[in-house]
C-alpha positions in Angstrom: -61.4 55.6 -149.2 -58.6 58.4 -150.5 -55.3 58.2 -149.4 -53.3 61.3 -150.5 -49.5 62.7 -149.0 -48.7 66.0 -149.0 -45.3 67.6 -149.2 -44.8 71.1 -147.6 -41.9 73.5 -148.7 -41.5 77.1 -147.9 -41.7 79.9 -150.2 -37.8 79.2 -151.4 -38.3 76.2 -151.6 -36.6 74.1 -148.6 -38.6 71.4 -147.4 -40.3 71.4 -144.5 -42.5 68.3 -143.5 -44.7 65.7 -145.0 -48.7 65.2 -144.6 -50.4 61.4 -144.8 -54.0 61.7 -145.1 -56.2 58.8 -144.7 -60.0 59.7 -145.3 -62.8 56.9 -145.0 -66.4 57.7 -146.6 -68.9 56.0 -148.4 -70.2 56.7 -151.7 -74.1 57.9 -151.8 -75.9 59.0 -155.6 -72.3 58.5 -156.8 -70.7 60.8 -155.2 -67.7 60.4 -152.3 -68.8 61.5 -149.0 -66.2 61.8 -145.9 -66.7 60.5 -142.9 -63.3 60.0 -140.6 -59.7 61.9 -142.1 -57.3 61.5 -140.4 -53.8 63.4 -140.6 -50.4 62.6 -139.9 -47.2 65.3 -140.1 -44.1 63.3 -140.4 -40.3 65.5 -140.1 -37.1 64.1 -141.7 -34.4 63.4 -138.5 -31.0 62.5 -138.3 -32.5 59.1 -137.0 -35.1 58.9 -140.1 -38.9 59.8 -139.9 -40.5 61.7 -136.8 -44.5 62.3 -136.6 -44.7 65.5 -134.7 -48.0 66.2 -134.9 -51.3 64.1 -135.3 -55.5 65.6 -136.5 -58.3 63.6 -136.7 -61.6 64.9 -137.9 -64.6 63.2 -137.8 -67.7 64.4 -140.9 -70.2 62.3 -139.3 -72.4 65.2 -138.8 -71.6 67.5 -141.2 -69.4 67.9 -144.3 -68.3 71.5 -143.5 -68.4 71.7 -140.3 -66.4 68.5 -138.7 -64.9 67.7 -135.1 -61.2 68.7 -134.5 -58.9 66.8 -132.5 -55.3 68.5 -133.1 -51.8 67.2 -131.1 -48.5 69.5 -132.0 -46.6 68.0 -128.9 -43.4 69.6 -129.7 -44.8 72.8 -128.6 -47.0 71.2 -126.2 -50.3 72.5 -127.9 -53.6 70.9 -128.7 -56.6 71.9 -130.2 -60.2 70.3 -129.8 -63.6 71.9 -131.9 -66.9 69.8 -130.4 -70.6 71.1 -130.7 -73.0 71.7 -128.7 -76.9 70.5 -128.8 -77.7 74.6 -128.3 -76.2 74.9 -132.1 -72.1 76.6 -130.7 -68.9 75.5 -131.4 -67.1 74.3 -128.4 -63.0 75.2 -128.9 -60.5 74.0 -126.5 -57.3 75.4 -127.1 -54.2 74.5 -125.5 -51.5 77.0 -126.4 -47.5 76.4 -126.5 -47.7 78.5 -123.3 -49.3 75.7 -121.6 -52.5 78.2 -120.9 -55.9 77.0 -121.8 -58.3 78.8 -123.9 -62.0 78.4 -124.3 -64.4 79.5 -126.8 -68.0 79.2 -128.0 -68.8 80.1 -131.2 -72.6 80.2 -132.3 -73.3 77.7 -135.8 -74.8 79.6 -138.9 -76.0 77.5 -142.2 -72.4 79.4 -143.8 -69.8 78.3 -141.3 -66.9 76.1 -142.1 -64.5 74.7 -140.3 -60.9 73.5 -140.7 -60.6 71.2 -143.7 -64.6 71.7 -144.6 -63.5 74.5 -146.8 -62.0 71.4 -149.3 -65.6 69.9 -149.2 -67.1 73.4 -149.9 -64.9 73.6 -152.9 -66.4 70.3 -154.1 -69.8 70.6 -152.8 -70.4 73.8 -155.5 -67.7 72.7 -158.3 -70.0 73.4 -161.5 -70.2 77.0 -159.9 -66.7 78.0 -159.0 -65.1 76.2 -162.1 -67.6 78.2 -163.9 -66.4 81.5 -162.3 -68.9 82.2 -159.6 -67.8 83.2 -155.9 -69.1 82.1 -153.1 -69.1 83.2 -149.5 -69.2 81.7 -146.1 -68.0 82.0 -142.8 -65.0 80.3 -142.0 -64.1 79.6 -137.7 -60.7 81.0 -136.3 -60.1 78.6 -133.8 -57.2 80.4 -131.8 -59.2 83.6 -131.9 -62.4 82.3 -130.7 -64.4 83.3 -133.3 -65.7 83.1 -137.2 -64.9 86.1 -140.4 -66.7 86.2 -143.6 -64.2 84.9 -146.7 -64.9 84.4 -150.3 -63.8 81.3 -152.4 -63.4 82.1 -156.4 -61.7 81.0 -159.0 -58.4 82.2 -159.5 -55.0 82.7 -161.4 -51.5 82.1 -160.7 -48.3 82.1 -162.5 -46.6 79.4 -160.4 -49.4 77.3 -159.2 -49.7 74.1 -161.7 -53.0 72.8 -161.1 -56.0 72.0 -163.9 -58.1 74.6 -161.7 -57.2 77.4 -159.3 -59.1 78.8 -156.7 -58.7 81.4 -153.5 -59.9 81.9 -150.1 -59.7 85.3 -148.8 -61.2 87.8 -146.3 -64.2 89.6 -147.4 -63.4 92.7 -144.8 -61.1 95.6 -146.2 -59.6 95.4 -142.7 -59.2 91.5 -143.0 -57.4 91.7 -145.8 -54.9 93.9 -144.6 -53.9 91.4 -141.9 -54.5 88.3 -143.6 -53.3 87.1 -147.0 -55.7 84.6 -149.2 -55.1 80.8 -149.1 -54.7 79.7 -153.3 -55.8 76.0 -153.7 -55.3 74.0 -156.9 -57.4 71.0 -157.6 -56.8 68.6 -160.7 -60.3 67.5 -163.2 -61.5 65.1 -160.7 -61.5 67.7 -158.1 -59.1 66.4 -155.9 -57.0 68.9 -154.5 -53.7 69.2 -155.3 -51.6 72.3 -154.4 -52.2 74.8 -151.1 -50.6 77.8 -150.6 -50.6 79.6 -147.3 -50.4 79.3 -143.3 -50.7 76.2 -142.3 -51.9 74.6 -138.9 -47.4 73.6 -138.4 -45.8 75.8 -135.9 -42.7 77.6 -137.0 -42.0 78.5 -133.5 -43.9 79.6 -130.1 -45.2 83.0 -132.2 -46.0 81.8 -135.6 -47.3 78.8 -138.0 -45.0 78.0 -141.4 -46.2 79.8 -143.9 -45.8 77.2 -146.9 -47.0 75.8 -150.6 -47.8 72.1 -149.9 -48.3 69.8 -153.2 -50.4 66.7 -152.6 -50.3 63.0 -154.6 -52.7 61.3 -154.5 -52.0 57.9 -153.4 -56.2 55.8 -154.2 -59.2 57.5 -155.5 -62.8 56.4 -154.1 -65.1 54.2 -156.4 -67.5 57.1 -157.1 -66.7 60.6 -158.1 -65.7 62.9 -156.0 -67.9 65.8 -157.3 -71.3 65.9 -157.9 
């Protein structure tokens, strides 16, 4: 098991909210493998701790590509990502407008989904420590659909991590409209730092936009990287 908290601030600093991770997994050839994580986003109050929002994912069938169950009740909104024996993703997206939107979204080898990108990270360590790039595919839930991204190594001046990596589009136009996600991760690969929109409402238009540093609370008995 790895338990880890997150704390999220936004780019000046304030705080924001607090994640508590929980992910179960067994240990195969020595390496960690996830099975259940699940999330919970706790908000200070005048009355002490609020949970305003709950994920579950479940890695049974795949380390990349995991089911979604997502509650943000404060704006009313859920999220649900489910597949389908003909190889889609099934999205069910509940938006703060109370409307329902429904997508499927065809499964190649390359596509990750939500939190799968941390497993990719891990899954091909020796290569991105080393300096190599990868690409993939990763799902846009609330558009109903998938764009190709990059993950390489990286630098930043006010990241403090033992490795640094990015996520960004690999369009021209993408990258216009969307800025790249910077993950640090420590030497036993756990991550430690992200930096970017989060899945946390701001409001009915927007998500926070926020660096969120993670402690790690227990480690597995096997490595996490290969």
């Amino acid at each position: 098991m790895v338990r880890f908290t997150g704390s999220a601030e936004t780019p000046a600093g304030k705080a924001l909210y607090e994640e508590h991770h929980r992910v179960e997994g067994a240990c195969d050839n020595g390496v960690f493998q996830p099975l259940k994580h699940r999330v919970t986003y706790v908000s200070e109050t005048k009355g002490g701790e609020e949970t305003f929002a709950e994920k579950a994912l479940d890695y049974s069938q795949s380390d990349l590509r995991p089911t979604v169950s997502y509650q943000q009740p404060r704006f009313q909104e859920s999220l649900k990502i489910s597949y389908a024996d003909s190889g889609a993703v099934n999205v069910v997206w509940q938006q703060p407008t109370g409307d329902i939107k429904r997508a499927n979204v065809s499964i190649s080898d390359s596509l990750v989904v939500d939190a799968g990108f941390d497993n990719l990270v891990r899954q091909n360590w020796d290569k991105i420590v080393n300096g190599e790039s990868l690409k993939f595919r990763f799902l846009a839930p609330t558009r109903g659909t998938d764009y190709a991204f990059i993950v390489e190594p990286a630098q930043s001046q006010t990241l403090d991590a033992d490795y640094v990596v990015q996520i960004r589009p690999d369009s021209a136009f993408l990258k216009l409209l969307v800025d790249p996600i910077i993950l640090g991760y420590n030497r036993k690969g756990a991550l430690t730092v992200y930096s970017g929109l989060t899945n946390v409402r701001e409001n009915t238009d927007q998500n926070y936009t926020a660096t969120i540093l993670y402690t790690v609370i227990s480690y597995p008995e096997c490595e996490l990287t290969p």
